[in-house]
Backbone as a ProteinNet text record, in pm:
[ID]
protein_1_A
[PRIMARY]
XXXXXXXXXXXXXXXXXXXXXXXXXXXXXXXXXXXXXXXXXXXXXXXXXXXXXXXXXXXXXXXXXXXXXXXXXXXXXXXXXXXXXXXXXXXXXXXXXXXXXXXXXXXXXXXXXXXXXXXXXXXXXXXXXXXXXXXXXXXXXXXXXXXXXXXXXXXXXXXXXXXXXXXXXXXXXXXXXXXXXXXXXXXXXXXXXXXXXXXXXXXXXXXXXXXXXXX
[TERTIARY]
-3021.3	-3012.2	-2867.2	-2840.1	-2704.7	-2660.6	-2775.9	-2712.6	-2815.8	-2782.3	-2859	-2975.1	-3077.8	-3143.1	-3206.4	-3153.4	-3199.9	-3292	-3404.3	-3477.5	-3619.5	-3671.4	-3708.2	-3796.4	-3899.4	-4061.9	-3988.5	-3881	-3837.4	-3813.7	-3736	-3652.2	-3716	-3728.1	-3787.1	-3652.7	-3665.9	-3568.8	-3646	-3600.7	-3702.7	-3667.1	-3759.7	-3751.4	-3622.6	-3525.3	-3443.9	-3319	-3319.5	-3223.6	-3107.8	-3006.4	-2924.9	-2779.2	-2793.8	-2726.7	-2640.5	-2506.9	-2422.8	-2405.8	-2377.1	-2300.4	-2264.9	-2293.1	-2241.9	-2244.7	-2376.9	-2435.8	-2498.9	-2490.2	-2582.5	-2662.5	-2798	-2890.6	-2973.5	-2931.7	-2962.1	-3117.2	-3189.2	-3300.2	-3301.7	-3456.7	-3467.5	-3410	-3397.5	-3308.1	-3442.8	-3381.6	-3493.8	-3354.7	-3416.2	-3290.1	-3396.9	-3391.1	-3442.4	-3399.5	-3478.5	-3410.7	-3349.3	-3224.2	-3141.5	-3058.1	-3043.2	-2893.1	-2853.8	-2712	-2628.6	-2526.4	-2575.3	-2509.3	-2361.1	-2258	-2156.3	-2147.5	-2061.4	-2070.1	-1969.6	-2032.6	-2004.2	-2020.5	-2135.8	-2120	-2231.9	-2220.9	-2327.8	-2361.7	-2502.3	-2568.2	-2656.8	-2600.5	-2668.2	-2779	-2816.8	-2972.7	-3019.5	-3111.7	-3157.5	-3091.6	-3117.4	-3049.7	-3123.3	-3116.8	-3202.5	-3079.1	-3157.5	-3013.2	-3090.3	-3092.5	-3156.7	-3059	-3067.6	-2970	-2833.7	-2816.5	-2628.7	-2616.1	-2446.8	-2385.3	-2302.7	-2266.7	-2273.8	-2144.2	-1970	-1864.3	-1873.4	-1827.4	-1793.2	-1706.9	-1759.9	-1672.3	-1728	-1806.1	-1828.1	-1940	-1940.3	-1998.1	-2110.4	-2238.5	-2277.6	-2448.9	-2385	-2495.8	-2537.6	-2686.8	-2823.8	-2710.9	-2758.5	-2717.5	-2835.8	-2806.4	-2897.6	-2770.7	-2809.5	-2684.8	-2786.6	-2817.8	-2920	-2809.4	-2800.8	-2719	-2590.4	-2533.2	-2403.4	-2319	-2193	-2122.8	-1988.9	-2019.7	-1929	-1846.8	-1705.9	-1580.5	-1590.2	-1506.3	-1483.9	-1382.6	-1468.4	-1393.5	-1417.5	-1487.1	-1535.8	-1645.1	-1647.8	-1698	-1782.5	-1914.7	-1957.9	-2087.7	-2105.9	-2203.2	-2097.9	-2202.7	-2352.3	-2380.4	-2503.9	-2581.5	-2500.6	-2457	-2370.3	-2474.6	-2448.3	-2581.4	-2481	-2515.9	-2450.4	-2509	-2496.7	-2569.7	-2562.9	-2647.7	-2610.3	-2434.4	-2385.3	-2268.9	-2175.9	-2190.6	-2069.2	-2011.2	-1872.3	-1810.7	-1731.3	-1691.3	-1623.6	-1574.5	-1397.2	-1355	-1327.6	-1178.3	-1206.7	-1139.7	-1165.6	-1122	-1129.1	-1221.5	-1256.8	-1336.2	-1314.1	-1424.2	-1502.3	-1618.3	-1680.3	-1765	-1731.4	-1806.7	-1967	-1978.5	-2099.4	-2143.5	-2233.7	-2267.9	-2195.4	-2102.4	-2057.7	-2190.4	-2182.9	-2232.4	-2123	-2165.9	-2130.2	-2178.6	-2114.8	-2230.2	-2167.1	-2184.9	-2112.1	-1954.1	-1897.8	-1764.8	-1701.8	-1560.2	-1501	-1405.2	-1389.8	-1332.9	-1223.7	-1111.7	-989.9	-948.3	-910.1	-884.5	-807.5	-876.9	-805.8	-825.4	-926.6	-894.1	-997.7	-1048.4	-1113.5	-1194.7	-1282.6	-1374.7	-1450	-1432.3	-1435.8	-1593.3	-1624.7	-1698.8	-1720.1	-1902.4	-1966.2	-1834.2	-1880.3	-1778.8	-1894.6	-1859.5	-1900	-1850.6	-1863	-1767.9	-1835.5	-1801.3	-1935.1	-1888.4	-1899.2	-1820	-1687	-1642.5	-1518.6	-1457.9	-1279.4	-1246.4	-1118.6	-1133.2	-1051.1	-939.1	-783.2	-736.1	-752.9	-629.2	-583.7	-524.7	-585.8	-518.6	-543.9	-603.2	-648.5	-699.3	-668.5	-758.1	-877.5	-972.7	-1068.5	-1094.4	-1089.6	-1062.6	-1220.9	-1261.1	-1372	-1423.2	-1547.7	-1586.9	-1551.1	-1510.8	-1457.6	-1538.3	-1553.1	-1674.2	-1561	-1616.6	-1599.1	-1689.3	-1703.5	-1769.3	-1766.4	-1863.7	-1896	-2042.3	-2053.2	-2175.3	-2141.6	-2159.3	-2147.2	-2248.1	-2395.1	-2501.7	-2576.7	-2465	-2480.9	-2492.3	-2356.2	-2288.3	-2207.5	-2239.2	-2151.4	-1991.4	-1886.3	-1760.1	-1717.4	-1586.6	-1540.6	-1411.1	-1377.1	-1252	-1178	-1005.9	-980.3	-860.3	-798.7	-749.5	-632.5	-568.8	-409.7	-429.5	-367.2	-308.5	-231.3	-257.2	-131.5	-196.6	-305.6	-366.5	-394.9	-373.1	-475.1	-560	-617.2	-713.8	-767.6	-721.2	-748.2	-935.9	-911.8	-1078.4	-1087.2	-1253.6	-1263.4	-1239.1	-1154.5	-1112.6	-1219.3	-1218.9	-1314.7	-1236.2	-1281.2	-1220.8	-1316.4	-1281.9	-1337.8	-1332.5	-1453.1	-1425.1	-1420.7	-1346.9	-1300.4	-1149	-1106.8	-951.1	-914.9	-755.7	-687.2	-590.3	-561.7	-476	-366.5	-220.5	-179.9	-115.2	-64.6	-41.7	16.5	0.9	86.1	84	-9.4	-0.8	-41.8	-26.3	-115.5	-177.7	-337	-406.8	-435.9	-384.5	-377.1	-546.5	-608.3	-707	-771.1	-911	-970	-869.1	-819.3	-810.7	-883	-908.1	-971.5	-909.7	-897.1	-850.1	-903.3	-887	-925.5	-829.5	-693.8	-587.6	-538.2	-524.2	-436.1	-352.1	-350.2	-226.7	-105.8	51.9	118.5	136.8	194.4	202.2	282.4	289.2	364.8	384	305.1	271.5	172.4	248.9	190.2	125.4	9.9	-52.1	-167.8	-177.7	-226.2	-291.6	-429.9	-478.7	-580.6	-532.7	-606.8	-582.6	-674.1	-627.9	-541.7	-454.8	-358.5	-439.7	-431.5	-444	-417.7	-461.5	-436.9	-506.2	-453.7	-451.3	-488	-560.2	-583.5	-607.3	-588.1	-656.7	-807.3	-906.3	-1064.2	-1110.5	-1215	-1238.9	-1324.1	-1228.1	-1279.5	-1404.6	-1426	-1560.8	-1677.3	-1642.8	-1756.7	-1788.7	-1710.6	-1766.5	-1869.4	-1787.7	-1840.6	-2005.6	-1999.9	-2135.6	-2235.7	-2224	-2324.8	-2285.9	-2263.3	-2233	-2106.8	-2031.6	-1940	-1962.6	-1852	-1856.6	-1887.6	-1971.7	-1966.8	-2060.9	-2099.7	-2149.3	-2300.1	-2363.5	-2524	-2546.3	-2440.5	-2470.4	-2580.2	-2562.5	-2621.1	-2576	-2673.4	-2621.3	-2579.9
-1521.4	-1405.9	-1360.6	-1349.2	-1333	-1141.6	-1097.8	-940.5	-958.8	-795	-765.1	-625.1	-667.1	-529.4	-505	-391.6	-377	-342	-256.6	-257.5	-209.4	-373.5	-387	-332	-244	-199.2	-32	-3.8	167.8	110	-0.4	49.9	-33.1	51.6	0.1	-34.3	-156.8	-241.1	-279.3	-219.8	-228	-376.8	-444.6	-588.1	-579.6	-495.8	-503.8	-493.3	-463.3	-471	-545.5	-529.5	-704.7	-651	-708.6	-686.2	-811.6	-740.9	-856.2	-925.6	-1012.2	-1083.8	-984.2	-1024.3	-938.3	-738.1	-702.4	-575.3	-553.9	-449.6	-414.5	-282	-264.8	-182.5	-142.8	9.9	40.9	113.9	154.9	231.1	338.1	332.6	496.2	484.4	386.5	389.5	352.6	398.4	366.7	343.5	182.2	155	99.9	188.6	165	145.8	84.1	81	-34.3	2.3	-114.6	-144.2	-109.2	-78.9	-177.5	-162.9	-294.7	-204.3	-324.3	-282.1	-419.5	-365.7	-447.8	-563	-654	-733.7	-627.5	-631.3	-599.1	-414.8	-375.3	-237.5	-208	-43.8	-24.8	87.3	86	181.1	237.4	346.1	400.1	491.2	505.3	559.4	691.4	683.2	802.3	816.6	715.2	767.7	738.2	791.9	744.6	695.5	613.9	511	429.5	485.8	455	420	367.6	337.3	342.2	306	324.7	194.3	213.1	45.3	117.9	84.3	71.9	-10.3	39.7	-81.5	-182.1	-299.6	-362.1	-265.6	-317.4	-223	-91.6	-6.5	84.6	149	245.3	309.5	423.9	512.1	570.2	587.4	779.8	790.3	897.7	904	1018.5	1100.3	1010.1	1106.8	1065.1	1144	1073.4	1067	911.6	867.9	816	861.1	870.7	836.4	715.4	718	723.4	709.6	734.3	567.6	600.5	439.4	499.1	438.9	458	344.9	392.2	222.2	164.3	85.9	-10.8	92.8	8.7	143.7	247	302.4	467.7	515.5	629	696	814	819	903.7	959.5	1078.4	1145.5	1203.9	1239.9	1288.7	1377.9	1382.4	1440.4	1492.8	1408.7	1445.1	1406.7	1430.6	1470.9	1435.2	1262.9	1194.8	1173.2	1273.5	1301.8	1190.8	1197.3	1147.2	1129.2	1012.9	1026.8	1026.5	1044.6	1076.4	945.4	912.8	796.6	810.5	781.9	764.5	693.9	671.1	619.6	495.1	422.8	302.3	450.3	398.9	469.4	620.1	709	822.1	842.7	998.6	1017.1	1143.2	1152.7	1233.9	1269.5	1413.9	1450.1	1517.2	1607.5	1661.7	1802.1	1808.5	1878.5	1928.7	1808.3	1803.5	1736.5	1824	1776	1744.9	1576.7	1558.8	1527.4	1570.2	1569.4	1535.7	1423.1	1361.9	1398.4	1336.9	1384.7	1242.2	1210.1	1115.8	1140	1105.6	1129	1006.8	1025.4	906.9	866.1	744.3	639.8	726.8	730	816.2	934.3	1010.7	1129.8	1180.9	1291.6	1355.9	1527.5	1455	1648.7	1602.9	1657.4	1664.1	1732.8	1851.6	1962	2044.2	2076.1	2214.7	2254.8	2142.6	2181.8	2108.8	2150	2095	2080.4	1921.8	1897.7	1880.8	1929.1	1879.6	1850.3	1795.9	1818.3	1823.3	1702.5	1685.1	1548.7	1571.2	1447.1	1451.8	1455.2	1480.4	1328.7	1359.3	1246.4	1179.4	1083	1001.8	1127.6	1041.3	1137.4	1305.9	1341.1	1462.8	1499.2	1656.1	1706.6	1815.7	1805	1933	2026.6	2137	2199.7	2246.6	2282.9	2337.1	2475.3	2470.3	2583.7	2553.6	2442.2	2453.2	2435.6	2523.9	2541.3	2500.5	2395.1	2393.5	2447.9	2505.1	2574.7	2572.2	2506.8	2405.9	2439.5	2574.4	2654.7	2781.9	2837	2968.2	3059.8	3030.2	3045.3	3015.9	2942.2	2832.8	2756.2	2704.3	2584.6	2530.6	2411.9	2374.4	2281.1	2306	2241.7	2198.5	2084.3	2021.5	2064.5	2035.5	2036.1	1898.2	1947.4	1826.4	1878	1790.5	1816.5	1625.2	1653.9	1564.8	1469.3	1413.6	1297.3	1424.2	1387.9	1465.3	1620.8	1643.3	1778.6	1821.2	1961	2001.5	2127.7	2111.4	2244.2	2275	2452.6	2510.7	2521.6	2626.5	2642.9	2774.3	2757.3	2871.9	2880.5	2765.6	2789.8	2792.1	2840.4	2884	2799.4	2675.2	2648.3	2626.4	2792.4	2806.9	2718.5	2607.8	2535.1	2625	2580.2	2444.5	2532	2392.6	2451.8	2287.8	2287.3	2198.5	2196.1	2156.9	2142.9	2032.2	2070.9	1923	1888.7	1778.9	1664.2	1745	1732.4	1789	1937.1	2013	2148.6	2132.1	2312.4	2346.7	2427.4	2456.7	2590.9	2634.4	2782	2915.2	2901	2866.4	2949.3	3076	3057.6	3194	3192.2	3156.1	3169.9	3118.5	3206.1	3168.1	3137.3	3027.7	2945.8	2980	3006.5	3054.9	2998	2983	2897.9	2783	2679	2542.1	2621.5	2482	2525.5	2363.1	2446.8	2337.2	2215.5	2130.7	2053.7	2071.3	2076.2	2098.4	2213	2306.7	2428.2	2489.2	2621.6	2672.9	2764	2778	2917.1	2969.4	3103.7	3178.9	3306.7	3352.4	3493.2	3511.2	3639.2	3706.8	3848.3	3946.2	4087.5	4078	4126	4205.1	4224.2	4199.3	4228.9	4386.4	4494.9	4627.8	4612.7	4736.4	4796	4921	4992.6	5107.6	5166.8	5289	5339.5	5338.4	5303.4	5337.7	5505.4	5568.6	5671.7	5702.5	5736.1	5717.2	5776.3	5892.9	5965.3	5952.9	5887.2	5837.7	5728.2	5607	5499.2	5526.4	5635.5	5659.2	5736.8	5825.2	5851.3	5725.3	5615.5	5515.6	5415.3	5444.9	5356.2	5264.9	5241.8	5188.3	5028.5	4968.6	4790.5	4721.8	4662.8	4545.1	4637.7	4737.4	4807.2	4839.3	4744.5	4798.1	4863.7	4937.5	5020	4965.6	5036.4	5011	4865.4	4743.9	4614.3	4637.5
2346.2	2255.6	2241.9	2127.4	2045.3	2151.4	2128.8	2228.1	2271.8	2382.4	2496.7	2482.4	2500	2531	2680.8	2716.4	2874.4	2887.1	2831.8	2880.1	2693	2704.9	2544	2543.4	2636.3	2617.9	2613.8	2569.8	2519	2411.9	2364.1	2242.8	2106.3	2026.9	1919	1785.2	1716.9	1633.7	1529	1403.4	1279.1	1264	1155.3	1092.5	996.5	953.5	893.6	945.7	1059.9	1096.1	1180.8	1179.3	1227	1365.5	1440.1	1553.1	1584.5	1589.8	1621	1791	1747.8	1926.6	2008.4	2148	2268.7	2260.7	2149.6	2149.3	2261.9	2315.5	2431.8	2395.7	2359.3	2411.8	2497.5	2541.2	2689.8	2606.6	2703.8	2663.8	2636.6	2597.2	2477.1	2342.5	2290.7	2158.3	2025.9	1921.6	1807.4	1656.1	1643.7	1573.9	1445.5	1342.2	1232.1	1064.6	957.8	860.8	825.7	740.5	737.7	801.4	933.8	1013.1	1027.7	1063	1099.6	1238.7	1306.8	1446.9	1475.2	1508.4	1512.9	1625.7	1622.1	1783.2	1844	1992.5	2092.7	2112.1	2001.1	1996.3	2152	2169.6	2223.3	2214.4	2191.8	2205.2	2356.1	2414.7	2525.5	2513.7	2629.1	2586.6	2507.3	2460.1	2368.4	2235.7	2200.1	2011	1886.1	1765.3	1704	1567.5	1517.6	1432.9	1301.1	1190.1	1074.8	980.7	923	751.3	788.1	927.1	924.5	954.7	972.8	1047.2	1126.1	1283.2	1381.3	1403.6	1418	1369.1	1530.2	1495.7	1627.6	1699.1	1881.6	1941.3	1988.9	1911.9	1895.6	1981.8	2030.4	2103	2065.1	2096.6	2067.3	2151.2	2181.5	2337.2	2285.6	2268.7	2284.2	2138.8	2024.4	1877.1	1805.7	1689.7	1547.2	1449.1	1413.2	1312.6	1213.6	1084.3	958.5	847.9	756.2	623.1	678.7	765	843	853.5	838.8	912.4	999.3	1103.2	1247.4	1255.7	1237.8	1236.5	1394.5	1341.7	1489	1633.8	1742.8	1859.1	1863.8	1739.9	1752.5	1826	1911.7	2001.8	1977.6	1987.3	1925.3	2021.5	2080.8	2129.5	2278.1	2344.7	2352.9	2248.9	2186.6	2112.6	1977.4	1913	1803.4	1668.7	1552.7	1422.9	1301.3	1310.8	1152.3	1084.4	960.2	834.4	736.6	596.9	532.8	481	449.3	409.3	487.9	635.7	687.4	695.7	705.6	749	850.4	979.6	1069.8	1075.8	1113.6	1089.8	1225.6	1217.7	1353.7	1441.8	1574.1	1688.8	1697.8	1599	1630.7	1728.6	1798.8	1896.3	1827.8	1800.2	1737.8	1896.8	1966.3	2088.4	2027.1	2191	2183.5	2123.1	2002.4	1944.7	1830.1	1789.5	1633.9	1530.7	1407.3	1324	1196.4	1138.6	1016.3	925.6	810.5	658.7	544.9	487.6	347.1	395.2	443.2	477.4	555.5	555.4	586.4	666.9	796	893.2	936.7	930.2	906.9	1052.8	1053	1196.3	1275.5	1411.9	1521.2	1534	1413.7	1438.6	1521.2	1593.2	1690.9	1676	1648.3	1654.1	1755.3	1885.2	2034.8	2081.2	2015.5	2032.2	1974.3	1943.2	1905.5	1755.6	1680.4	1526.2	1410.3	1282.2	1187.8	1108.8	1039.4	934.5	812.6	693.6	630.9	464.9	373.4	267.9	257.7	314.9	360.6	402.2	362.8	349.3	474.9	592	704.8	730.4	714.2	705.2	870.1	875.4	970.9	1096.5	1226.3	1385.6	1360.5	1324	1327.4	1456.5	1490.5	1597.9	1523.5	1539.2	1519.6	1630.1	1657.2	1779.2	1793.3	1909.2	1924.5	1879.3	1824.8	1678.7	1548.4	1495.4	1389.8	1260.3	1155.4	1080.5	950.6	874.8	710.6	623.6	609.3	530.4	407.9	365.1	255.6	135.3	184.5	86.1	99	-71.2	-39.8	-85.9	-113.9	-152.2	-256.7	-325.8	-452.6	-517.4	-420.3	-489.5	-353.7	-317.4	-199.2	-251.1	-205.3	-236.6	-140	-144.5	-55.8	-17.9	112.6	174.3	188.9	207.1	249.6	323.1	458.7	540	570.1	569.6	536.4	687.2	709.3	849.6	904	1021.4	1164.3	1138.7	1096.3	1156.8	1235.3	1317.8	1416.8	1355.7	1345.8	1337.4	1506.4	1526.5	1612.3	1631	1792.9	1793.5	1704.7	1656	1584.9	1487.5	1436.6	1283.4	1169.7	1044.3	947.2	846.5	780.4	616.6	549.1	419	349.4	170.1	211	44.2	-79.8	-164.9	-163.2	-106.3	-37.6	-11.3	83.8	65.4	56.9	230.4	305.8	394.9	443.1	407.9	404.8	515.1	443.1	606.6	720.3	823.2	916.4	973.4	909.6	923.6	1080.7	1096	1230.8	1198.3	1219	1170.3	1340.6	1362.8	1453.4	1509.4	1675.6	1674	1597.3	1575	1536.8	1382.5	1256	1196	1080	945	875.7	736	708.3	590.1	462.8	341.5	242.9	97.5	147.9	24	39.7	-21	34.3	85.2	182.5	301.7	247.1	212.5	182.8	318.4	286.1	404.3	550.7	662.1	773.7	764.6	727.5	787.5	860.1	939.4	1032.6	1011.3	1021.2	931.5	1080.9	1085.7	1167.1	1089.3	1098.5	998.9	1105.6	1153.9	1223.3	1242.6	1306.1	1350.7	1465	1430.5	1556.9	1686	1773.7	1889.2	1933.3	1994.7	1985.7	2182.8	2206.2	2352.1	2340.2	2411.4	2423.9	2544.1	2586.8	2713.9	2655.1	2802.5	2777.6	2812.6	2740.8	2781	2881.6	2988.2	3125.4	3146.9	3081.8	3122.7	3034.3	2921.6	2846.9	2922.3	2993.2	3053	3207	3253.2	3333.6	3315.6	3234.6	3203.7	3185.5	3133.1	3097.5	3210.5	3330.6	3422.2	3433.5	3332.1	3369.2	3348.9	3272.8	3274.3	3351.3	3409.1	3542.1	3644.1	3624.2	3752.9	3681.6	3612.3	3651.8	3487.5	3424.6	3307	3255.7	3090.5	3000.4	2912.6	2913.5	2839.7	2692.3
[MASK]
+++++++++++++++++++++++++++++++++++++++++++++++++++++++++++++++++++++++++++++++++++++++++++++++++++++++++++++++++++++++++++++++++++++++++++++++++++++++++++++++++++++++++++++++++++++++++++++++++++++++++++++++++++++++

C-alpha cells in the first residue's frame, strides 16, 4: 500500500478519494468526497476532510476542512474550521480555533489562535495575532478584506470590510481598522488609557474587589 492507515476499523475513506505515497492516517479520521490527500501528508486523529486537497507534506489534527485546499508543509489544527473557499497557502500554520472562510491565506503566513478570517485575501509571511476578527458582514451585504506581505496584525484587532491594508504595516493590539491603511504603516485606534483614584467607601460598602463582594 502506496500510504499508511493505522488504525483502518476508525477511519472511513470515501470511493473518491485519492491519497498519495508515504500518507499516513492515524485514527478517528473521516476523509470524504472528492479529496485529494498529498504524498507524505498526514492526517492525525479526529478530523473530518470532505471536498478538499490536502498539499504534500502537510499536516492536519482534529479540524474540519470542507471545500478547503491546504498547500504543501502547511500546518493546520488542533481544531481549526476550513470553510468553503479557504485556500492555505505552502508552509502556513493555521492553529487552534481559527476559523476560515472564502479567503486566501499567502505562503508562510500564520493565524496561530482563536481568530477569524473570512472574506479575505491575506498576503505572504503574515502574522494574525490572537482575536483577530475580519469582519466581513454588516447585516447585509458581506465584503472583502485584503491585507499586503510582511503584515502583523495585533491581538484583538477588528478589520472592518471592505478595507485595504498594505504591505508591511503594523496594526496596534485592540485596534479597530475601518480605512485602508497605506503601506508600512503603523496604525494604533484605541481609548486612552485613564487612572483614577477608586471610591473607597462605595467599594467598601459592597464588599470590596477580591474579598467575597458583589459579582
Amino acid at each position: 500500500m502506496a500510504y499508511k492507515v493505522l488504525s483502518p476499523e476508525t477511519v472511513t475513506i470515501g470511493k473518491e478519494v485519492q491519497i498519495g505515497e508515504g500518507a499516513v492516517i492515524y485514527p478517528n479520521n473521516r476523509i470524504l468526497g472528492r479529496t485529494v490527500i498529498g504524498a507524505g501528508a498526514v492526517l492525525y486523529p479526529n478530523n473530518i476532510v470532505e471536498d478538499a486537497r490536502i498539499g504534500a507534506g502537510a499536516s492536519v489534527t482534529a479540524s474540519v476542512v470542507r471545500g478547503a485546499e491546504v498547500g504543501e508543509g502547511a500546518e493546520v489544527g488542533p481544531f481549526a474550521h476550513l470553510r468553503a473557499g479557504a485556500q492555505i497557502g505552502a508552509r502556513c500554520r493555521i492553529g487552534d480555533f481559527v476559523e476560515v472562510k472564502n479567503a486566501v491565506i499567502g505562503a508562510g503566513s500564520k493565524v496561530s489562535h482563536l481568530a477569524y478570517v473570512g472574506d479575505a485575501a491575506v498576503g505572504k509571511n503574515c502574522n494574525i495575532g490572537c482575536g483577530a476578527v475580519f469582519c466581513n458582514y454588516d447585516g447585509t451585504r458581506k465584503a472583502r478584506s485584503t491585507v499586503g506581505d510582511n503584515c502583523f496584525i495585533g491581538s484583538n484587532v477588528n478589520l472592518v470590510a471592505p478595507v485595504n491594508i498594505g504591505a508591511g504595516s503594523y496594526i496596534a493590539a485592540a485596534t479597530t481598522v475601518t480605512e485602508d491603511v497605506p503601506p508600512a504603516s503603523f496604525i494604533i485606534g484605541r481609548a486612552r488609557q485613564q487612572s483614577h483614584a477608586r471610591l473607597a467607601e462605595k467599594y467598601a460598602r459592597r464588599g470590596g474587589a477580591g474579598t467575597g463582594g458583589e459579582g
